[in-house]
N, C-alpha and C positions, 0 to 999 in steps of 0.2 A: 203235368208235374211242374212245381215251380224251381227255376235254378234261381240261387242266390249268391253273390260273390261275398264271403266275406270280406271284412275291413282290412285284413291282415292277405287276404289275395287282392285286394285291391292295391295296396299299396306294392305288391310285389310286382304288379305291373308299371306303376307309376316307376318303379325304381328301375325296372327295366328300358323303360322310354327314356329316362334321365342317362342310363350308363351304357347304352348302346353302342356297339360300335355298326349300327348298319348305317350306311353313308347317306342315303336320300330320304327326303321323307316320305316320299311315293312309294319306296320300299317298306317302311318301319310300318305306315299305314297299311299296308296291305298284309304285312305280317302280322301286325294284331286284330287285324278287321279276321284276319285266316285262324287264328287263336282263338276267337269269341265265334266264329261260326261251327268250330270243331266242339268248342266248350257247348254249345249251345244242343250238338247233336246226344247230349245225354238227357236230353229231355225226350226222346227217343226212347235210346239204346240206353238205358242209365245202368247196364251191366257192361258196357261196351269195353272200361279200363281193367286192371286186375287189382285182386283184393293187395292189400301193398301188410298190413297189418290190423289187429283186433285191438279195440282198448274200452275197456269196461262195456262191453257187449257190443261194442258200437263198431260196425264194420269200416276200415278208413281202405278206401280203392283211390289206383292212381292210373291215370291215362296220361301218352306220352304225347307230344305233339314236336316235332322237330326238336328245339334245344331246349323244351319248357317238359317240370313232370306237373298236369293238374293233378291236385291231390283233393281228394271229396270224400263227403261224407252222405248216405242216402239214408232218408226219414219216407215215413208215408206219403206225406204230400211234397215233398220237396228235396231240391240237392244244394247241399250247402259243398261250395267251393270254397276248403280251407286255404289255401296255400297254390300257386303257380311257381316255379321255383327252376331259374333257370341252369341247364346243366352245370354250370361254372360255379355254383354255391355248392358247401357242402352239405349233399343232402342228408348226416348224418344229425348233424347241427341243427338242422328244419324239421328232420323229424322226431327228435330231440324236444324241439318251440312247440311242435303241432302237439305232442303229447302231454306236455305238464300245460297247454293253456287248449283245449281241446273245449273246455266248459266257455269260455268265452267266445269262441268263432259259432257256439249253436244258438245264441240269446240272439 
């Protein structure tokens, strides 16, 4: 199975690394090396998260990881990761973004 980050989970990470408050960078590295290897375990288990919501037949599942919710979407051959999204945002707001631009994270 193939995982795919989307543009808009990638930048959730970038923004993450920019506004961190983890003090070392041997820490922040190890947190996201721990984040992409957990992400990575849905190439596996790709039911491993729970279904979070439905939107136009399209199952949207979210797995938790520490203070991150990965949020994804699963195809036949692949998992698109829409969104990472850390606890401190309002996840009403993101899922809110993930449903009216939903057609753009699967191109």
């Amino acid at each position: 199975m193939i995982l795919e980050l989307s543009e808009n989970a990638q930048q959730d990470i970038l923004d993450f690394i920019k506004k961190t408050l983890i003090q070392t960078d041997a820490k922040l590295t190890k947190y996201i090396s721990d984040l992409f290897d957990y992400i990575n375990m849905l190439t596996i288990f790709n039911h491993l998260g729970k279904t979070l919501f439905y939107i136009k037949n399209i199952e949207i599942r979210q797995l938790l990881f520490r203070k991150h919710r990965i949020i994804y979407c699963l195809e036949p051959n692949r998992i698109i990761i829409l969104s990472v999204i850390h606890t401190h945002r309002d996840i009403h707001k993101s899922i809110k973004f993930l449903k009216n631009n939903l057609n753009s994270f699967k191109n």
